[in-house]
C-alpha positions, 0 to 999 in steps of 0.5 A: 707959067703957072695959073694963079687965083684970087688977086685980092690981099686980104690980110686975115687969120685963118682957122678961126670962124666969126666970134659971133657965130662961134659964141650962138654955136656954144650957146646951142650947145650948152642949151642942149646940155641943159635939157638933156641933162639938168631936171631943173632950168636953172639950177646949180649946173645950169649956172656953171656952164653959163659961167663957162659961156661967159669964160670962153666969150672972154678968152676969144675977145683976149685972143681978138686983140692979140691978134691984132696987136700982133697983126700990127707988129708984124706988118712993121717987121722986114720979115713980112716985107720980104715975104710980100715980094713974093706973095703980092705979084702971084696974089695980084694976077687975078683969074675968075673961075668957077666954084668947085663942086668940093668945098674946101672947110677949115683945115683940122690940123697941119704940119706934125700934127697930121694923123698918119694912115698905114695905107693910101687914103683909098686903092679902088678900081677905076674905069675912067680912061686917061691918067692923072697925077696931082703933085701936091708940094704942101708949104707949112700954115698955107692951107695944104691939108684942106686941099688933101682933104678935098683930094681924099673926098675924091676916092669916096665911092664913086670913085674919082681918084685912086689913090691919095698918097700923104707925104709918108707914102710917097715912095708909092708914088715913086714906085708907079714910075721906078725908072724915071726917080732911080735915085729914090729907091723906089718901093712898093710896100703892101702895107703902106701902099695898100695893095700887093702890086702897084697901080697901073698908072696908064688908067690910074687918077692919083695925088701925092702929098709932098709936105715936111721932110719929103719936101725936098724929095720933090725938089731934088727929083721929081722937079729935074723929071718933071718934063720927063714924067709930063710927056710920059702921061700926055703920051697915054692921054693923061695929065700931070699938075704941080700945085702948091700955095702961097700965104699973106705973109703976116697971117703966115707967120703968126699961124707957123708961131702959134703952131710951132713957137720957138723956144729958148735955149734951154727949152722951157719958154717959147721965145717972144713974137717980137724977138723970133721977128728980131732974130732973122729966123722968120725972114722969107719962110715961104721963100725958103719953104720953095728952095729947100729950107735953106738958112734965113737970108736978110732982106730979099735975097733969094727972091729971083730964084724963089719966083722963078721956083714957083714958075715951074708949078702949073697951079698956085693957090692962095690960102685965103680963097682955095676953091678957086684952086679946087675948081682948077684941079678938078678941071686939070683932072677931068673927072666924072661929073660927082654932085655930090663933090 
């Protein structure tokens, strides 16, 4: 059974820093500009970025309460309910761990807007014995690009991974191991894998993404060779961790709203939050994210087969308190001590 973290459901969005602090952020700032760049304290562009300081407080305390007018829509709605049945009894099983020496920052993006690489996110040599793998099953809005951004601090020098394959790569991963995904076509690719032979995987530390359309690689076959692949590293002494993880449902799906709404049919409105809820599109996304992206289903079906999905990986996050999550994988990992990480 997988290791869960953090018990406490604390509804709340993400992305988003304290509005005080945001607002004495802006104010250094603007202050800086006005030294550096107004002769006189007070004058014509002084008073226009004190305007826009004005302008930008006022555009936050709108955004407050829309926000919480549509927290409270959507804690009425039967798509967030189904999704708790999924999100409250892996969020209720509570397992303290220690801070990881990384910390995980505010995700700078997701989903498409991820900036692609030609290559790995580094190919470097490596000298710690023992093989590792991070399989990273990444669902859309639920913090995976922090934890790849934790992951791609590891292979800053000195080293404490290999190589860091984003979704777009994963058929490098595949190539590492040609004979147990046969079905992949495994390939290794000098440009986009960064090298003109693959890794030794029997002395290689590396992490794979599998988010978007890879996604259902994942599901359809590294899952059936997970075992497989398991005994393979405890073989050569090394270890195998499936992640992923999971999100307060409300805060789910105003984040996948916002960065993805849904527009009418003639592609020039966004359709309204009320309505997208209405329409049973939003009905068991982080359900439907673990078996495939199958259709939405009413209520909770799906709900056993999504539960005993999310039994098969070995650690299961939860968006709002990841460094836990980061503590568990550095361990799964046995890395050599950083400070600095």
């Amino acid at each position: 059974s997988p290791r869960y973290f953090c018990g406490k459901v604390v509804p709340r969005l993400h992305h988003r820093g304290a509005p005080e602090k945001a607002a004495r952020t802006t104010a250094v700032s603007i202050q800086r500009v006005i030294k550096s760049n107004s002769p006189r304290r007070g004058g014509v562009k002084s008073t226009v970025l004190d305007l826009r300081l004005r302008e930008r407080r006022q555009r936050r305390s709108l955004q407050d309460s829309s926000d919480h007018s549509m927290l409270a829509i959507l804690s009425t709605t039967p798509a967030v309910h189904s999704s708790a049945e999924l999100y409250e009894p892996a969020a209720a099983v509570t397992a303290p761990y220690p801070t990881a020496g990384g910390v995980a920052r505010r995700s700078t993006g997701g989903g498409g807007a991820t900036r692609r690489r030609r290559g790995p996110w580094a190919v470097v040599p490596q000298a710690q014995p023992g093989p590792s793998v991070v399989l990273l099953y990444h669902i859309e809005k639920t913090g995976g690009s922090a934890v790849m951004k934790w992951l791609k601090r590891q292979t800053h020098a000195p080293s404490r991974l290999a190589a860091v394959y984003s979704y777009s790569q994963t058929s490098c991963f595949f190539a590492l191991h040609a004979d147990l995904f046969p079905g992949m076509e495994p390939r290794w690719r000098d440009k986009l894998c960064g090298g003109a032979a693959p890794l030794d995987w029997r002395s290689s530390k590396v992490a794979v993404e599998f988010h978007s359309y890879s996604k259902g690689f994942f599901l359809r076959s590294v899952l059936p060779a997970l075992g497989a692949l398991k005994r393979r590293y405890a073989e050569a002494n090394g270890t195998v961790v499936a992640v992923t993880s999971i999100r307060e449902p409300a805060s789910h799906l105003l984040s996948k709203y916002r960065m993805w709404p849904p527009r009418t049919a003639d592609r020039t409105h966004a359709v309204p939050l009320p309505a997208w809820l209405a329409s049973g599109e939003a009905h068991s996304l982080q359900s439907r994210a673990l078996l495939s992206e199958r259709p939405a289903l009413p209520g909770c079906e799906g709900l056993t087969e999504a539960r005993a999905r999310l039994g098969q990986f070995d650690l299961v996050g939860v968006t709002h308190c990841l460094r836990p999550l980061l503590a568990a994988i550095e361990e799964r990992l046995r890395p050599p001590p950083h400070p600095a990480r």
